[in-house]
N, C-alpha and C positions, 0 to 999 in steps of 0.2 A: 802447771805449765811444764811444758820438757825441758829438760835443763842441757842438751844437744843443741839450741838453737843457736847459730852464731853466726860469725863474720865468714864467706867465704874463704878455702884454703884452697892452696893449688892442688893439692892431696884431692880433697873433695871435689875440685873442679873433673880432677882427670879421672875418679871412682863415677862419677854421675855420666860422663863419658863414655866408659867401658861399658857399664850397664846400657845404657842407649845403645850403642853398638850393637850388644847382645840381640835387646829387644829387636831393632834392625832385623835385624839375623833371623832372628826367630819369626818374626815376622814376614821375611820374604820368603822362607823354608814352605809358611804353610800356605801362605799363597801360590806359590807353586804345584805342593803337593794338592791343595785344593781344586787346580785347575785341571788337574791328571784325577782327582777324584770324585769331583762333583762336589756340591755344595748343600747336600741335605746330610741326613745324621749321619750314615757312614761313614761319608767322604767330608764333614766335618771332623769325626771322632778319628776315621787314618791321619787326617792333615795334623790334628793338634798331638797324635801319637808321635807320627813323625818329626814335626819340628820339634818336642821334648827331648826325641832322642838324640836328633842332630845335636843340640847345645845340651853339653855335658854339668854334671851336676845342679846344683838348685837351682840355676838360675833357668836348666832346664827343666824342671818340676814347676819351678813358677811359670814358665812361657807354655807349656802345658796346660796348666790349671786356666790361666785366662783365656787361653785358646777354643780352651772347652768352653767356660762360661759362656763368652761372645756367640761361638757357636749355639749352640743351647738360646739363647736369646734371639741369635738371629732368628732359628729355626720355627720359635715358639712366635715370633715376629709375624714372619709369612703366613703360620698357619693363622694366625689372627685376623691378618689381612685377606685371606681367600673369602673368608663370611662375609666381611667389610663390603667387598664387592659385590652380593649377592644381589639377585633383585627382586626376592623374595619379601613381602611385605613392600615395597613400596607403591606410591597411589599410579 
């Protein structure tokens, strides 16, 4: 068991806070730059390049890296979904 778990503090209220904030941030950045760059791999991979570098330090490497992921997921998503459609073998 983690021995971190506790009673809410106002410290911690306001650190869970700033992080949200952050992710906020990071999150309209790539939304933005997503809409100026399309939404397949490139213009996934500029969008989560750019919003990493807009927010400075880890927290930008972190909003990066999920950026990517999502991205990458969406992408691998779609391409899934194209077959899905197909009318290939049905009666």
């Amino acid at each position: 068991m983690p021995k971190d778990i506790g009673v809410p503090s106002a410290r911690g209220v306001k650190g869970a806070l700033i992080d949200y904030a952050y992710g906020a941030g990071g999150g309209i950045v790539y939304s933005l730059a997503s809409s100026l760059l399309g939404s397949g791999f490139l213009g996934s991979l500029g969008s989560a390049v750019i919003a990493g570098s807009v927010i400075k330090g880890v927290k930008g490497e972190i909003i990066a890296t999920m950026m990517g992921f999502m991205g990458m997921m969406s992408a691998m998503g779609g391409a899934q979904s194209t077959n899905a459609g197909s009318s290939q073998g049905v009666m």
